[in-house]
N, CA and C atoms as an extended XYZ file, in Angstrom:
486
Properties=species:S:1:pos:R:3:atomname:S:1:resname:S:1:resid:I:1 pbc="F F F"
N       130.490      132.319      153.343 N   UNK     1
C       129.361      131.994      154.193 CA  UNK     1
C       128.103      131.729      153.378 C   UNK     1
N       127.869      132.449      152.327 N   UNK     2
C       127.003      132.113      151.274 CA  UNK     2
C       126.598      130.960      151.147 C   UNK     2
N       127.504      130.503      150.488 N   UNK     3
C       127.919      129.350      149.937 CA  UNK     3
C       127.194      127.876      150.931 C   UNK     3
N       127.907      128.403      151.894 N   UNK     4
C       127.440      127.277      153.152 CA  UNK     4
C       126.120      127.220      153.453 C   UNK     4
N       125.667      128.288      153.412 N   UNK     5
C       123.838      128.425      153.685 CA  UNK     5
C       122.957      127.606      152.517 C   UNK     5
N       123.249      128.273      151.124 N   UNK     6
C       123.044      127.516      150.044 CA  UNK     6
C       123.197      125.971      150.439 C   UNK     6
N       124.248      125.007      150.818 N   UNK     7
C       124.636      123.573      150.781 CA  UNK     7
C       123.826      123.294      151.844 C   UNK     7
N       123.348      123.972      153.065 N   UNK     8
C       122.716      123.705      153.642 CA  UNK     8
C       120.891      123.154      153.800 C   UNK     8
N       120.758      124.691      153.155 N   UNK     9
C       119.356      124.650      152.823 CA  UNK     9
C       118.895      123.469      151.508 C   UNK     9
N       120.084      123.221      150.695 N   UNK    10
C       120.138      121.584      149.665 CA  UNK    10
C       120.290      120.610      150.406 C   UNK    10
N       120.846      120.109      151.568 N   UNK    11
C       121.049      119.166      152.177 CA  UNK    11
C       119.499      119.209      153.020 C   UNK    11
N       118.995      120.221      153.120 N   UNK    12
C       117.285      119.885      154.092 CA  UNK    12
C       116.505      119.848      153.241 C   UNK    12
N       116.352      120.573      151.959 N   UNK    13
C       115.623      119.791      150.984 CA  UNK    13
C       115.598      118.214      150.199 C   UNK    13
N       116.789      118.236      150.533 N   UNK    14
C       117.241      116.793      150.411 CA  UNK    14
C       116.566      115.558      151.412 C   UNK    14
N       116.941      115.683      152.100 N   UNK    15
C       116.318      115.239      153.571 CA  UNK    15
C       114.977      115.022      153.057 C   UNK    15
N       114.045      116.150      153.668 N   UNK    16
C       112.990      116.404      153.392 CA  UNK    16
C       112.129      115.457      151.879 C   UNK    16
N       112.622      115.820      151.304 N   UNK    17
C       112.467      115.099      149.699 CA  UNK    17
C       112.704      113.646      149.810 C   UNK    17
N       113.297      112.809      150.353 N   UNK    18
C       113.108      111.776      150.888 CA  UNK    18
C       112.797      111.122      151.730 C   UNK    18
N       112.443      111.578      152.710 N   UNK    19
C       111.672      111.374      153.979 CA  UNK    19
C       110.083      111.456      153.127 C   UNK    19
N       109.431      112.467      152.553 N   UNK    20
C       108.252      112.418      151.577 CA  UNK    20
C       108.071      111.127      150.770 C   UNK    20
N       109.082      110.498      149.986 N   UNK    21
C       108.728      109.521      148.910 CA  UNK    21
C       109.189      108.156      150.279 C   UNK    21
N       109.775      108.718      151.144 N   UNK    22
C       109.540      107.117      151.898 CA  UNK    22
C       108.061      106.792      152.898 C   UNK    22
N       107.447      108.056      153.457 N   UNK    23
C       106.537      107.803      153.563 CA  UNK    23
C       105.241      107.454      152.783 C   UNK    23
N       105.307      108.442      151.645 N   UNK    24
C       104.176      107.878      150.310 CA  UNK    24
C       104.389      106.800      149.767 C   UNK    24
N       105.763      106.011      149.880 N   UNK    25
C       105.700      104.672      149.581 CA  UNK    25
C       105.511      103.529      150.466 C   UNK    25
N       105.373      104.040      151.766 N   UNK    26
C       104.858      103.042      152.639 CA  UNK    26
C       103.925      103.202      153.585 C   UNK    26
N       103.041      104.281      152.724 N   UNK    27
C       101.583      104.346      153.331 CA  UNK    27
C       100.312      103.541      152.757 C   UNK    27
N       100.035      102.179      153.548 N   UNK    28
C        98.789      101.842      153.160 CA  UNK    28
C        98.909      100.600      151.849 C   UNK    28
N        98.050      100.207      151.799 N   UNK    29
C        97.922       98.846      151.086 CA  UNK    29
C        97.766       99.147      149.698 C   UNK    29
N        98.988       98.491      149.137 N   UNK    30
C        98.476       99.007      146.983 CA  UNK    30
C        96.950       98.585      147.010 C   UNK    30
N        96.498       99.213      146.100 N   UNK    31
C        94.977       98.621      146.130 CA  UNK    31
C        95.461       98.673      144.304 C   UNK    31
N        94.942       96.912      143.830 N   UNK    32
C        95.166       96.862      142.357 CA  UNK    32
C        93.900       97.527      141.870 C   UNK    32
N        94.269       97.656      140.695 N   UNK    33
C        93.464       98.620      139.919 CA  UNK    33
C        93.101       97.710      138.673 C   UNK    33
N        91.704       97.354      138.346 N   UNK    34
C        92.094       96.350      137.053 CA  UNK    34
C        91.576       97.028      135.447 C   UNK    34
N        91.868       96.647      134.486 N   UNK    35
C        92.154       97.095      133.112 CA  UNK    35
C        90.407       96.424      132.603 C   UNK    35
N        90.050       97.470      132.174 N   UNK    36
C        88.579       97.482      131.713 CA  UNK    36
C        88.761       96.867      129.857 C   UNK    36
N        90.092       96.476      129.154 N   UNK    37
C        90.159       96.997      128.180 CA  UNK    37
C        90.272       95.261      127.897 C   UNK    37
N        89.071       95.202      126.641 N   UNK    38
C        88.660       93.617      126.587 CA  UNK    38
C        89.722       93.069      125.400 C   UNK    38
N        89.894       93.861      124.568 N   UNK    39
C        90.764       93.472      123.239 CA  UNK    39
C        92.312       93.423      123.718 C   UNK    39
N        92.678       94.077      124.905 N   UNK    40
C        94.215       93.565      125.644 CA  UNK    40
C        93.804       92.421      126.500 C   UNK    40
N        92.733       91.941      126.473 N   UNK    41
C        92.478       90.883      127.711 CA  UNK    41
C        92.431       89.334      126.800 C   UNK    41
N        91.563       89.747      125.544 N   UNK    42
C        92.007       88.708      124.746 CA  UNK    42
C        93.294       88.182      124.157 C   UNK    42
N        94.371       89.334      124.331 N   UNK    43
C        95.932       88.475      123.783 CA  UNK    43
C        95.917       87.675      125.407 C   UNK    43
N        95.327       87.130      126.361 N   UNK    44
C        96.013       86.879      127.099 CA  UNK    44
C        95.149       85.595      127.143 C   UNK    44
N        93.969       85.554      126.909 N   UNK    45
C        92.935       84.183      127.082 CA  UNK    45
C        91.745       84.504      125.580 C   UNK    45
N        91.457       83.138      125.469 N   UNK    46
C        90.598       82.779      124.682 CA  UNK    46
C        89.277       83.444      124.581 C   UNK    46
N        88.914       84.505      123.989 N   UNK    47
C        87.601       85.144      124.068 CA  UNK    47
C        87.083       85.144      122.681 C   UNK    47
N        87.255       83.728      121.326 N   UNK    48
C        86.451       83.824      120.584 CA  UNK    48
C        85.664       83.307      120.302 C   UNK    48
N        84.780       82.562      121.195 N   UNK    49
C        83.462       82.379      121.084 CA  UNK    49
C        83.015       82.898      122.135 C   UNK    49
N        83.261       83.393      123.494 N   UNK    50
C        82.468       84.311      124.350 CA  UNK    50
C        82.845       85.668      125.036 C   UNK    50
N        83.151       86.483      124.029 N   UNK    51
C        83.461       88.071      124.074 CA  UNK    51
C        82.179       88.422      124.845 C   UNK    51
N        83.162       89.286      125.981 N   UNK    52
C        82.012       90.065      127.172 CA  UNK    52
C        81.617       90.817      126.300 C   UNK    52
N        80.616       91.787      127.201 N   UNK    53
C        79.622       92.832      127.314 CA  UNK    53
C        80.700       94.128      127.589 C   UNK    53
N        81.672       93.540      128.414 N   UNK    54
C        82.291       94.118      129.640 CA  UNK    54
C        82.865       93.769      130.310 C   UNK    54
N        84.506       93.681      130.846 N   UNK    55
C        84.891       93.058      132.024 CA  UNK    55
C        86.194       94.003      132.962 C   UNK    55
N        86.216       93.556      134.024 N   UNK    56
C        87.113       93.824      134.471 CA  UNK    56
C        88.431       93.132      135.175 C   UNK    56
N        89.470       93.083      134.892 N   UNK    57
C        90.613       92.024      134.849 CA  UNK    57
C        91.918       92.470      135.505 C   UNK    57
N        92.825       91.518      136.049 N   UNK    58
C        94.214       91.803      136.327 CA  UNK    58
C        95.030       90.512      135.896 C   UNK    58
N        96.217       91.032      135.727 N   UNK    59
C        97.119       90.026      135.259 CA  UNK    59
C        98.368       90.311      136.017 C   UNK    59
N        98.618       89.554      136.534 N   UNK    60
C       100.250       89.832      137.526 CA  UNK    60
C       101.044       88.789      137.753 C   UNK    60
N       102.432       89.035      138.330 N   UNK    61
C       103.589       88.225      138.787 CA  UNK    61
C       102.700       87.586      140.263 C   UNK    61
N       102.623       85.738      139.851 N   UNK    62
C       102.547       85.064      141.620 CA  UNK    62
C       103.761       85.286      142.277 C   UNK    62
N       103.235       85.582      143.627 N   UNK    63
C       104.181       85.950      144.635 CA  UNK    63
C       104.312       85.249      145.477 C   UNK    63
N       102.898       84.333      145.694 N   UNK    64
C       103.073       83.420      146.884 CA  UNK    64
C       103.172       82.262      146.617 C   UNK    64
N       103.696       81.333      147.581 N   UNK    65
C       103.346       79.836      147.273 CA  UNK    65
C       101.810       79.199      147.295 C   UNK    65
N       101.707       78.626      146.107 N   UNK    66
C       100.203       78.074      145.886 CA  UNK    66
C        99.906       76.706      145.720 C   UNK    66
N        99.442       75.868      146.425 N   UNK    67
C        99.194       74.873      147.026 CA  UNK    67
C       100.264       74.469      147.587 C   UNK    67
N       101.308       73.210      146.874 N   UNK    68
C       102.255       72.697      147.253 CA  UNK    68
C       103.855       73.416      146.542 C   UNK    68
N       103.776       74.308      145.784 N   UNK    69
C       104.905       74.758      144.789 CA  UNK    69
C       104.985       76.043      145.042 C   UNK    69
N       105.731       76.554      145.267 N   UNK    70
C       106.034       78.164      145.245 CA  UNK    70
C       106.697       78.402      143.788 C   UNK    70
N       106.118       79.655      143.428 N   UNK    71
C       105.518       79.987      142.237 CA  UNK    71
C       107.237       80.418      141.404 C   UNK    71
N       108.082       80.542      140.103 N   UNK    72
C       108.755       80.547      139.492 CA  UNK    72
C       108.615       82.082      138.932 C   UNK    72
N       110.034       82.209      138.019 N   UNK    73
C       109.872       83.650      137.710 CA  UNK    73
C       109.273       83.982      136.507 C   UNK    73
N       108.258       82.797      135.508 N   UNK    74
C       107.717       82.993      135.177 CA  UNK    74
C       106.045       82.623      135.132 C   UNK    74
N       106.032       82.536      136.536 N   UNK    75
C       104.484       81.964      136.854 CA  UNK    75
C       103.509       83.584      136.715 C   UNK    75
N       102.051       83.445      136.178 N   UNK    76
C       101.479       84.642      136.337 CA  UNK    76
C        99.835       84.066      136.688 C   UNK    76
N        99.117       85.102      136.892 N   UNK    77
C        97.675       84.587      136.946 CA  UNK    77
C        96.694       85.651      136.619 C   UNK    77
N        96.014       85.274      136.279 N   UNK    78
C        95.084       85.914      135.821 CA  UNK    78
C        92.966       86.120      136.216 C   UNK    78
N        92.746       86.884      136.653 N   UNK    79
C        91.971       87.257      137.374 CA  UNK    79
C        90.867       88.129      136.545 C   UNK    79
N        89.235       88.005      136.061 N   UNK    80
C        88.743       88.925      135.605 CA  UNK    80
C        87.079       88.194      135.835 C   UNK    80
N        86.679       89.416      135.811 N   UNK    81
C        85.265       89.585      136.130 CA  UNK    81
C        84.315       90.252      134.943 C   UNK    81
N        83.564       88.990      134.273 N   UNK    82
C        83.197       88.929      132.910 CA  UNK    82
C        81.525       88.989      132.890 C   UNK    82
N        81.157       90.260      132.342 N   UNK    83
C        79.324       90.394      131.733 CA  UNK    83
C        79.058       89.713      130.539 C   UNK    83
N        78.520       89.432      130.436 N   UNK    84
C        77.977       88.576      129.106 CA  UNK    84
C        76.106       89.090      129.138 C   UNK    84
N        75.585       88.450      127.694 N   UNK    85
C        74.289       88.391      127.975 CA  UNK    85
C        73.166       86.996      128.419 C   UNK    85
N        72.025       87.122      128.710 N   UNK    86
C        72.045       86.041      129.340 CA  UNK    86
C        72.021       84.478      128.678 C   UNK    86
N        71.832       84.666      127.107 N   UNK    87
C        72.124       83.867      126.075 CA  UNK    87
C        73.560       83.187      126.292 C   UNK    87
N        74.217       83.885      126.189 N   UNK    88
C        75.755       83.530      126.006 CA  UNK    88
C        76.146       82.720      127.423 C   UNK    88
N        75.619       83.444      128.694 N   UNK    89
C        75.507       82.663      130.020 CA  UNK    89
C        74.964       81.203      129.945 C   UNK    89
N        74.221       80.922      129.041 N   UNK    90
C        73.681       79.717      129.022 CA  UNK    90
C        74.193       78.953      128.212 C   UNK    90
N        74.917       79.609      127.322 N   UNK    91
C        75.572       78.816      126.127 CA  UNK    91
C        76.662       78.144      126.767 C   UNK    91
N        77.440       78.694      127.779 N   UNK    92
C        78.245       78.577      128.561 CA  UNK    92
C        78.352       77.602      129.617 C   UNK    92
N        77.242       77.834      130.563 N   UNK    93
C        76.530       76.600      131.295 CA  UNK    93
C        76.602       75.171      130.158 C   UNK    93
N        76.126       75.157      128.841 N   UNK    94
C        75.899       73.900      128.325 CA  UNK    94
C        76.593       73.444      127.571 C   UNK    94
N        77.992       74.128      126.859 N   UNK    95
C        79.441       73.754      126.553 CA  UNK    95
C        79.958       73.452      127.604 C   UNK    95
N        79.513       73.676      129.244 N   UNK    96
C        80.481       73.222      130.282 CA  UNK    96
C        80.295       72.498      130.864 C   UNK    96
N        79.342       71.861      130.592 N   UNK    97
C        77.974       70.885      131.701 CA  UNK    97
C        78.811       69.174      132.073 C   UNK    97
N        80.164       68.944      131.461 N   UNK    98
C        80.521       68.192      131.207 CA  UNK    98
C        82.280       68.154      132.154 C   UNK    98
N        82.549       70.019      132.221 N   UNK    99
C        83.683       70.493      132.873 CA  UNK    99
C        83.223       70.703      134.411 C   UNK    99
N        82.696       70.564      135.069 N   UNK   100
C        82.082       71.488      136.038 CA  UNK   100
C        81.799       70.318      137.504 C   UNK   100
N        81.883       70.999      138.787 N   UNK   101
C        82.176       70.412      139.774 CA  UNK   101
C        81.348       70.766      141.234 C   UNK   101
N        80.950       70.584      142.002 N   UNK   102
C        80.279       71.646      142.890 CA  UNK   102
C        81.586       71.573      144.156 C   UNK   102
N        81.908       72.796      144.417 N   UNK   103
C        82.728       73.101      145.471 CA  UNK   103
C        82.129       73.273      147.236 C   UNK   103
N        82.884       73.207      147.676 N   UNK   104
C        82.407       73.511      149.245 CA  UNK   104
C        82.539       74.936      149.152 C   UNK   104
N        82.164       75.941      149.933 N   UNK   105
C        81.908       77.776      149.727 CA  UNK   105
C        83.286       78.047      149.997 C   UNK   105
N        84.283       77.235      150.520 N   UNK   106
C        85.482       77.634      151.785 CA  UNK   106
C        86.602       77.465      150.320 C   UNK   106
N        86.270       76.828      149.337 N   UNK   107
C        86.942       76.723      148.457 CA  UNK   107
C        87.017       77.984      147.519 C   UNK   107
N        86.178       78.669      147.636 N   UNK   108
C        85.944       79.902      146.503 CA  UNK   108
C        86.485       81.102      146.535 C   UNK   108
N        87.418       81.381      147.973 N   UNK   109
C        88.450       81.908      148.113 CA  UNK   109
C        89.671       82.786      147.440 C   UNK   109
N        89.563       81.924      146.273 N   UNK   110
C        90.463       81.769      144.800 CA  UNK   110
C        89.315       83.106      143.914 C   UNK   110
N        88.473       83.369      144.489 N   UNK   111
C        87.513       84.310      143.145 CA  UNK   111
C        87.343       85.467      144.574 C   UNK   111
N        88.173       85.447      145.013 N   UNK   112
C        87.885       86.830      146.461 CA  UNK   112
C        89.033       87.731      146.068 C   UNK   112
N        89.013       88.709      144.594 N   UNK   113
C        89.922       89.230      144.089 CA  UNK   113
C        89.703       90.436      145.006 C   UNK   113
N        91.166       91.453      145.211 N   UNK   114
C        91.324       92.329      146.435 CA  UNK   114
C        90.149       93.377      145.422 C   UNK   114
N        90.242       93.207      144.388 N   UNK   115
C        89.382       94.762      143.615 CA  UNK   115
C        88.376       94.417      143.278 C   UNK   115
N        87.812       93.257      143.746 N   UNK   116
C        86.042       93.253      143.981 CA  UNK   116
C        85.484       94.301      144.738 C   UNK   116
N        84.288       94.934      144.729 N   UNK   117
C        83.673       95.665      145.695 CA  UNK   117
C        83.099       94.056      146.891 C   UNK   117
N        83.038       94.890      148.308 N   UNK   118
C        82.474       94.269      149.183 CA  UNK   118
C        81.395       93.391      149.064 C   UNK   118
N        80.329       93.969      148.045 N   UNK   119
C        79.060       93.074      147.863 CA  UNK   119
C        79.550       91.895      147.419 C   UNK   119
N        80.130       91.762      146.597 N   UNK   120
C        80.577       90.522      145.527 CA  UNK   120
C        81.665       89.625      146.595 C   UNK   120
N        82.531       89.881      147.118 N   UNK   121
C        82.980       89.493      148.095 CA  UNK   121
C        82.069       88.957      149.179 C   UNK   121
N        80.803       88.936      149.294 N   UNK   122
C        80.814       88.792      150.239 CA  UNK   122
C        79.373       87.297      149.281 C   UNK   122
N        79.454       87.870      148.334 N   UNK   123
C        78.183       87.119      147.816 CA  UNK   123
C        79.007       85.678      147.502 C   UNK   123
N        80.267       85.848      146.908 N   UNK   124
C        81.057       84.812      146.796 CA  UNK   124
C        81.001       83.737      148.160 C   UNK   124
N        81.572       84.191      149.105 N   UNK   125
C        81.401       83.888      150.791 CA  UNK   125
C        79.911       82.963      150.719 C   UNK   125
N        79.057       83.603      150.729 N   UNK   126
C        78.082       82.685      150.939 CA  UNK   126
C        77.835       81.633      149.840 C   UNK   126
N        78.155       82.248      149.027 N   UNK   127
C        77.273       81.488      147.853 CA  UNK   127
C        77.598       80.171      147.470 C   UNK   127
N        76.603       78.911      146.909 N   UNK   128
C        76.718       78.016      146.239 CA  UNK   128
C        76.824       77.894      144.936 C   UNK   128
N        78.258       77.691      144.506 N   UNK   129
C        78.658       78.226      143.008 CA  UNK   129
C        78.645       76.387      142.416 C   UNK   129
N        78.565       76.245      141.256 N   UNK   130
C        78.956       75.435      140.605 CA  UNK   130
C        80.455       75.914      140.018 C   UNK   130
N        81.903       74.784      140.284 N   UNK   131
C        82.817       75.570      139.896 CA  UNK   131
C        83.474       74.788      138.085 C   UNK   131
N        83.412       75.295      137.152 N   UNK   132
C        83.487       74.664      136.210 CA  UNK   132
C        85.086       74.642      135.945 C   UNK   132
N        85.539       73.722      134.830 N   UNK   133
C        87.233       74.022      134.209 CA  UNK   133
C        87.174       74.968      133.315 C   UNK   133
N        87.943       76.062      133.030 N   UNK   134
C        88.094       77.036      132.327 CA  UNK   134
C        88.860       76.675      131.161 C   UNK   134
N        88.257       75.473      130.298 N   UNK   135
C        89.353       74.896      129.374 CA  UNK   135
C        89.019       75.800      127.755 C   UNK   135
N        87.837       76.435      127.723 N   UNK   136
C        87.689       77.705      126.209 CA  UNK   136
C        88.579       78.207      126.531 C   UNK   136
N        88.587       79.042      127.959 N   UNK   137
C        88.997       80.501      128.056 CA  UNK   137
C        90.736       80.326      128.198 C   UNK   137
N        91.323       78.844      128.312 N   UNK   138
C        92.882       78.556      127.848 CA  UNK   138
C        93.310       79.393      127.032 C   UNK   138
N        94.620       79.967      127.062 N   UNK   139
C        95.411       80.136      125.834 CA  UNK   139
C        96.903       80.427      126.403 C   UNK   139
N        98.005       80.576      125.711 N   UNK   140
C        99.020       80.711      125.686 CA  UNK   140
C        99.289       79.995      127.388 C   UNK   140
N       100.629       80.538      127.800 N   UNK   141
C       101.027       79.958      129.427 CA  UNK   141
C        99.885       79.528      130.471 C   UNK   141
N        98.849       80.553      130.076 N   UNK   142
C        97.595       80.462      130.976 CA  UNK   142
C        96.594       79.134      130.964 C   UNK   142
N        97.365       77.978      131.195 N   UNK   143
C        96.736       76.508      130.842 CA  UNK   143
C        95.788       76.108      132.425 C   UNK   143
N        95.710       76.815      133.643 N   UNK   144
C        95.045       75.899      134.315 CA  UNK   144
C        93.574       76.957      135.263 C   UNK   144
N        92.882       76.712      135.621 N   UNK   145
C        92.302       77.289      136.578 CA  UNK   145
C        90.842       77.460      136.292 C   UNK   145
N        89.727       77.979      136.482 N   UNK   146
C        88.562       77.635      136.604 CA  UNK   146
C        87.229       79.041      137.027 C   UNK   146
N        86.497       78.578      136.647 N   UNK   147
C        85.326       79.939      136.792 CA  UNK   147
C        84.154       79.450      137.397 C   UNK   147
N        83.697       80.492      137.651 N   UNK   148
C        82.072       80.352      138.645 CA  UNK   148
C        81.045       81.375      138.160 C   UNK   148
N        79.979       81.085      137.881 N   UNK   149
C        78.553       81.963      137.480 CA  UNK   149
C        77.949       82.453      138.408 C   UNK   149
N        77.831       83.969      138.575 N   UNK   150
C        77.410       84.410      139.418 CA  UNK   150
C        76.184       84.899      139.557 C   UNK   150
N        75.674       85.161      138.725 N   UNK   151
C        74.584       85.185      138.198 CA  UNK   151
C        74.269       84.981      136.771 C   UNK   151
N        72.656       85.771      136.283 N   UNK   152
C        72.585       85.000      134.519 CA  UNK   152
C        73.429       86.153      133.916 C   UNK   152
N        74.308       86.871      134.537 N   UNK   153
C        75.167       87.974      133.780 CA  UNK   153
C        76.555       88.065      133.853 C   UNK   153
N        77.144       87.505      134.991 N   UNK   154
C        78.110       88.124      135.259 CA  UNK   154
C        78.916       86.182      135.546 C   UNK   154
N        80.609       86.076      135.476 N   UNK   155
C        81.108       85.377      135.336 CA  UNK   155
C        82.260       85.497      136.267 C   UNK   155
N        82.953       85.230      137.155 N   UNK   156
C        84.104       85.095      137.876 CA  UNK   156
C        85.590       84.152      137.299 C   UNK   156
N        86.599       84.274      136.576 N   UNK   157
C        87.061       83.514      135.929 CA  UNK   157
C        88.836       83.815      136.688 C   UNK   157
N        89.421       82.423      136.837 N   UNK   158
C        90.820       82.470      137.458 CA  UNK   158
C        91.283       81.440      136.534 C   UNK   158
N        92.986       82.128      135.793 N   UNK   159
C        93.667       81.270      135.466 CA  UNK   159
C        94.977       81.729      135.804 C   UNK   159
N        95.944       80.630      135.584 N   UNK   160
C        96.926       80.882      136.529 CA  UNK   160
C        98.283       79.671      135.581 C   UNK   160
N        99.250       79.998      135.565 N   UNK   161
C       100.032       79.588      134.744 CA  UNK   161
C       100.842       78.111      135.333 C   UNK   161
N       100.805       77.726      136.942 N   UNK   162
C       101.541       76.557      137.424 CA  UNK   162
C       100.341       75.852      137.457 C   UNK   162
């Protein structure tokens, strides 16, 4: 009879113990978390002529279909939010003055990263960005996509591998 109580009380911890990791795994929206760390951000894009102050970045597997192509198993993109000083902001503006496009606001969509805070999200939304080609900040797979100045400090930058 022992015995049976023991297998028992393992079979409801059992239970129990998975019923726990199925609810903690399907409670609530991942919220990404992005990598503050600028010298892993440079093996991934071009930062030697305009190394931040500071940034914050993600790099991940596309999941969705984006424009006309749904994305391959080695498509990735890349997402980061870049301080500079206001020198370097301008240096930037006038190496790009030549790349650069003005968008409609409905287009900027593409820089509404989920781990922005609300303000910035929302400043994006309104705002009239000039949207430039991100052809410095190229490197390796990461050949296409484009950035916006958000102010004389701060930089919004998307690249994306299709």
């Amino acid at each position: 009879m022992h015995r049976k109580a023991v297998l028992n009380k393992l079979k409801i911890c059992a239970v129990l113990s998975l019923t726990l990791v199925a609810l903690v795994s399907c409670s609530g929206e991942k919220k990404t978390i992005p990598s503050t760390d600028s010298t892993e951000l440079a093996k991934y894009i071009n930062l030697e002529k305009y190394m931040p102050l500071n940034c914050e970045w993600t790099y991940s597997k596309m999941g969705v279909k984006y424009e006309n192509r749904t994305p391959g198993p080695n498509d990735y993109k890349l997402n980061a939010l870049l301080h500079y000083p206001l020198e370097t902001i301008e240096t930037i503006k006038k190496d790009y003055s030549f790349l650069s496009v003005n968008l409609e606001s409905n287009q900027f969509s593409n820089f509404k990263f989920d781990w922005l805070n609300d303000s910035l999200k929302v400043k994006i939304g309104n705002g009239d960005f000039i949207n430039y080609n991100a052809a410095f900040f190229k490197k390796g797979s990461l050949r296409n996509g484009t950035f916006i100045i958000l102010n004389d400090s701060t930089l919004l930058l998307n690249l994306y591998t299709i």
